[in-house]
N, C-alpha and C positions, 0 to 999 in steps of 0.2 A: 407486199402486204398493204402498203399507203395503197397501191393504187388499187387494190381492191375493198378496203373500206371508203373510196374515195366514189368508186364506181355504185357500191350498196348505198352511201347516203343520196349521189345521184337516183337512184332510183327511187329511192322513197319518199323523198321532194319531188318527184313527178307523180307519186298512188298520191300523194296529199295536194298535190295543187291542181290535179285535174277533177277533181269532181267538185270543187269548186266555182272553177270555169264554168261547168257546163252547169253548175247552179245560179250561177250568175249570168250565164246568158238566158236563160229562162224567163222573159218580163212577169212582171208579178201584177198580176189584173186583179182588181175589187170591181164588182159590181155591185149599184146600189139601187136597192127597189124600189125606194118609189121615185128615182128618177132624177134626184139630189145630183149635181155633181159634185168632183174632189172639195173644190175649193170650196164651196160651201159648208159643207160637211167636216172639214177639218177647220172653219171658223166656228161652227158652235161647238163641236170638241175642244178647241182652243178657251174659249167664253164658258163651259162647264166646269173645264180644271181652272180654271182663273176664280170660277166661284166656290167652287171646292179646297179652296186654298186659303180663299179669303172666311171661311164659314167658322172654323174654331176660333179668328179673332173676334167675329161678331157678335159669336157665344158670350163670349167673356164680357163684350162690354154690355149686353142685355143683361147681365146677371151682377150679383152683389161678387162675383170671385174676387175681382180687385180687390176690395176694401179688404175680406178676409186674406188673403194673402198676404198682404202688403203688413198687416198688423202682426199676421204670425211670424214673417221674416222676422222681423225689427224686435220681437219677443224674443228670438232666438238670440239676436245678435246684442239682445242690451245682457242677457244672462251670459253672455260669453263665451256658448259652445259652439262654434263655427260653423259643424258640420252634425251635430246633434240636435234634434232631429235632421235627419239625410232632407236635401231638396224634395226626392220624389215621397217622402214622407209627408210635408210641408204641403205637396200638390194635392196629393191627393186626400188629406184632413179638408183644405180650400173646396175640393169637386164635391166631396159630402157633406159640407155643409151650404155648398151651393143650392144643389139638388136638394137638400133639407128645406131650404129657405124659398124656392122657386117650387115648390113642389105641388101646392095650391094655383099657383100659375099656370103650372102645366097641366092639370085636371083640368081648368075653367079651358085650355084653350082645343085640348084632348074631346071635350064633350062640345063645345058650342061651334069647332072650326071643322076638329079634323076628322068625326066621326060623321057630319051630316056630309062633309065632302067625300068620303069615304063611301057615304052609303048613295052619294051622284044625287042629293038633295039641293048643294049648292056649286059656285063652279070655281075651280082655282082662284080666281082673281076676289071673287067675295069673300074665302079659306081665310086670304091674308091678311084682308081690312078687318076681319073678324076677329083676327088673332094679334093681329098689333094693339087691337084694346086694351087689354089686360097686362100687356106687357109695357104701353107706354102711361099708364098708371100707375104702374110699380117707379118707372122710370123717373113722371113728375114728383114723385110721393119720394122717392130716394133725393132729390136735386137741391141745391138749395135757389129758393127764388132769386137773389144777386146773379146767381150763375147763368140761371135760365135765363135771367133780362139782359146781363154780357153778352148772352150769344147771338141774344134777336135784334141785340145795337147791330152787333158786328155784322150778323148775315144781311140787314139792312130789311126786316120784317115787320110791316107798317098795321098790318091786321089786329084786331083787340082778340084778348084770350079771355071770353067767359068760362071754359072749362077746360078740362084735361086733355081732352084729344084735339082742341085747337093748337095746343103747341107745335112746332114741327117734328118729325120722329128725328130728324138728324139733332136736333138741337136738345130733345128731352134726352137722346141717348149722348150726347159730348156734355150735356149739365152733370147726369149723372156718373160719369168716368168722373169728369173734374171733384164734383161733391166725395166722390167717395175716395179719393185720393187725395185731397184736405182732411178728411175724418180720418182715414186711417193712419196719414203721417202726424197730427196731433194728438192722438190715443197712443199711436208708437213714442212719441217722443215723452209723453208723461212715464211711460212704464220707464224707458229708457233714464230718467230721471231721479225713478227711485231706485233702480240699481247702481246709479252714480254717487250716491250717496254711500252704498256700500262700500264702495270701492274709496270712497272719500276717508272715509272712518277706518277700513284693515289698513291702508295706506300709512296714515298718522299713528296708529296706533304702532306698526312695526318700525317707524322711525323714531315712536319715544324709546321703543325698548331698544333701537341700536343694532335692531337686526336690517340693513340699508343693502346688506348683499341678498336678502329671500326676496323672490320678484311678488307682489302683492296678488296677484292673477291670481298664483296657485291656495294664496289662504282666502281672498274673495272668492271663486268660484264655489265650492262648496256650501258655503254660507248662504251665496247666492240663490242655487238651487234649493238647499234647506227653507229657505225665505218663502221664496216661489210656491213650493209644493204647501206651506202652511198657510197660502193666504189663497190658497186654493187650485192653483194649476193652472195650466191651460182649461180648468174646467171654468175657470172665470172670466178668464180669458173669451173665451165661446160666450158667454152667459152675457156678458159685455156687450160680444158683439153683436149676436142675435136681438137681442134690445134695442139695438140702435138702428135697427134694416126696419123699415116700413114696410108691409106687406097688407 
């Protein structure tokens, strides 16, 4: 009996490893038309996915998503529900009010960039200069001037800026990350402030009464949210922040 189950799995490890072989000895040819070779061709496949990779971070810092995110984190976390609202809840409130707020940007760049390059009026490389206008406008308009003159000490840029597209687009775009990453960590930390307060107050008051074993959390939290929603929500929250984005 062994030696006949011994002899059937022999054979069936031989139907599965021969066709294999003979698929692997078969070389595997690409030819390429217009006459590229390998190694070329697998460096600008290499150089696409590398900018395809890098392309959702560069989203993010052209756009106001930072600030708004980083403010609604820090809302969540000074009211105290960890995981209420969920992250991908968080993300995507952040993407529609991006797109809310970029939305004029993208029509200006939609109509003067990428509809006359579209209709083969102008040529890629004009597409681009044409369309970094409007977005590194947004950029200088978002930045704070300290920030912008930080960076042009540092990159070591000698030129005078009489207007907005003199700046350099690397530097309008690290003014603007930075600017908006000071605004939104001192907006967060003011909300964060006034929720501290609450917590300051259920705190002392359940130590007058001698209640020192109920953890303060669970009678601030409610309060907290009641707080929140009467002084208007995250709808003020937004209100807040839209005010504050230049466009």
């Amino acid at each position: 009996m062994k030696h006949r189950m011994l002899l059937f799995l022999s054979g069936m490890s031989l139907l599965l490893i021969t066709p294999v072989k003979s698929a692997q000895a078969a070389p595997l040819e690409i030819n390429f038309p217009d006459g590229t070779d390998s190694l070329t061709s697998s460096i600008d496949i290499f150089i696409m996915v590398t900018l395809l990779s890098l392309l959702p971070p560069l989203l993010i810092m052209l756009t106001s998503y930072v600030k708004i995110i980083v403010v609604l984190a820090l809302t969540r976390n000074a009211i105290g529900t960890a995981t209420t609202p969920p992250n991908i809840v968080i993300s995507g409130i952040a993407i529609v009010l991006t797109l809310f707020v970029m939305n004029p940007i993208i029509n200006e760049i939609k109509t003067e960039a990428y509809e006359p390059y579209k209709g083969g009026e102008i040529e890629i490389t004009e597409a681009i200069d044409i369309a970094k206008v409007p977005l590194q406008e947004f950029l200088v308009d978002n930045s704070d001037e300290k920030v912008i003159q930080m960076y042009l000490n540092v990159s070591g840029y000698e030129g005078e800026l009489q207007t907005k597209e003199d700046v350099p687009f690397l530097v309008s775009m690290a003014s603007s990350v930075t600017t908006q990453l000071t605004q939104a960590l001192g907006m967060g930390a003011l909300i964060m402030l006034s929720f501290l307060v609450i917590d300051m107050i259920v705190g002392t008051v359940l130590m007058f009464l001698g209640m020192i074993m109920l953890p303060p959390q669970m009678i601030s939290l409610p309060i907290k949210i009641i707080t929140f929603l009467a002084a208007g929500g995250f709808t003020f929250i937004i209100e807040v922040l839209l005010e504050g984005i230049v466009i």
